[in-house]
C-alpha positions as CSV (number, residue, x, y, z in Angstrom):
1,X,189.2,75.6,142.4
2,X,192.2,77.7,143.5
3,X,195.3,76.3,142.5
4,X,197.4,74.5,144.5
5,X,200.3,75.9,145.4
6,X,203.7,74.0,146.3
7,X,204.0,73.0,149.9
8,X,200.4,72.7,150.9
9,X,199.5,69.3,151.8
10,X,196.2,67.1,150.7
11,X,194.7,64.1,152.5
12,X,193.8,61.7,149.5
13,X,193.2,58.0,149.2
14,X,195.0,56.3,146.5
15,X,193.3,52.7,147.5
16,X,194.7,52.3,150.7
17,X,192.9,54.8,152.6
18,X,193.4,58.6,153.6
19,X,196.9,59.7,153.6
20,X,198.3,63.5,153.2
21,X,200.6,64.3,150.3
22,X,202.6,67.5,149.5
23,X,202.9,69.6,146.7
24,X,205.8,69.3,145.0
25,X,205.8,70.6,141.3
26,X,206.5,74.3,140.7
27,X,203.7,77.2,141.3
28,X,204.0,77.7,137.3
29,X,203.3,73.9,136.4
30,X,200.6,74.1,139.1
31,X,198.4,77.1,137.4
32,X,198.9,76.4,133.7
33,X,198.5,72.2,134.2
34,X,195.5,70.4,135.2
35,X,197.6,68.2,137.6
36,X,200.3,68.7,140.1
37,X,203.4,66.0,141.5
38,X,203.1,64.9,145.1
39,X,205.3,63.6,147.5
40,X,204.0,60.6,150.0
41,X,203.9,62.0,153.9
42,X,204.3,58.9,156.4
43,X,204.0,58.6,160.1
44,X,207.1,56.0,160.3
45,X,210.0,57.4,160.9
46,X,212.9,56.8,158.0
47,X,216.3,57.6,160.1
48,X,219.1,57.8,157.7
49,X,217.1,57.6,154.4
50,X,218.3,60.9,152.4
51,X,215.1,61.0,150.5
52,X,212.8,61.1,153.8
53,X,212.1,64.6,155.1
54,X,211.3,64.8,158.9
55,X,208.4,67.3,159.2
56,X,209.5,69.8,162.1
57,X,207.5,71.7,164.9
58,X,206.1,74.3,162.8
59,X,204.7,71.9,160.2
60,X,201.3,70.7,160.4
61,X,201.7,66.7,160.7
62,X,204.2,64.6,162.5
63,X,206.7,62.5,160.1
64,X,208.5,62.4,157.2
65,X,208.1,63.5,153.1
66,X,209.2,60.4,151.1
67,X,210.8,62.6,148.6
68,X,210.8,59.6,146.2
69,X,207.5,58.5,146.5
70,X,206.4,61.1,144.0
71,X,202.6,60.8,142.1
72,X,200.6,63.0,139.9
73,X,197.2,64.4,141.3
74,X,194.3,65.7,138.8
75,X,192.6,69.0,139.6
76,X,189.7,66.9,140.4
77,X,190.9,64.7,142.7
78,X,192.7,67.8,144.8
79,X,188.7,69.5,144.8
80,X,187.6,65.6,146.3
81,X,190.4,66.2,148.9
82,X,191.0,67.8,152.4
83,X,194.0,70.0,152.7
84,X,195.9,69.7,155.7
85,X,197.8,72.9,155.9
86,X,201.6,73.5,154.1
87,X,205.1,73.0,154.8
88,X,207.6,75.7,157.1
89,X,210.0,77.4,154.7
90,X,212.7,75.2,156.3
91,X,210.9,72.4,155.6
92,X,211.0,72.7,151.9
93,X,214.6,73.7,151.4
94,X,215.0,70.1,153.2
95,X,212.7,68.6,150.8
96,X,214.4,70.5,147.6
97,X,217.8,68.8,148.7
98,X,215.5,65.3,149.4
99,X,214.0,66.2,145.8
100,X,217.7,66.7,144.1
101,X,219.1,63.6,145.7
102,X,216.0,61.1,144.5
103,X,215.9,62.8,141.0
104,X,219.5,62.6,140.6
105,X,220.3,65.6,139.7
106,X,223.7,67.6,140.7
């Protein structure tokens, strides 16, 4: 499989049927690991949530990243997947503030 790469999005069912997640762990993590951290995309809007990332016009998918709805995805389970295309660049500095602010970190 080719390694996933942070910012592309899967389509994966974890029980409640199909929904896309992104990439989220670091290009370096994502080659050496067998698994990679994901971030839950949703189709309801999240106004005024600093942890939900609205996806813009030049992202693939309509909604939001719940930056703290974060899960781990094994190599396998990305090959039994769809991908769904990646994140704009200024999507992703959104979700690395979206990131900061769930993790806590300064």
């Amino acid at each position: 499989m080719t390694t996933a790469l942070r910012g592309q999005i899967y389509w994966f069912d974890m029980g409640h049927g199909e929904k896309p997640w992104v990439v989220v762990s670091n290009n370096l993590r994502n080659r050496n690991l067998h698994t990679v951290l994901a971030a839950r995309i949703t189709t309801t809007p999240k106004p005024g949530i600093p942890t939900a990332v609205p996806l813009g016009p030049n992202d693939p998918l309509v909604g939001s990243i719940l930056a703290d709805d974060i899960v781990q995805l094994f190599d396998d389970e990305l090959e039994a997947s769809r991908s769904g295309g990646a994140l704009s660049p200024s999507t992703i500095v959104e979700l690395n503030k979206a990131l900061a602010i769930a993790l806590a970190l300064p």
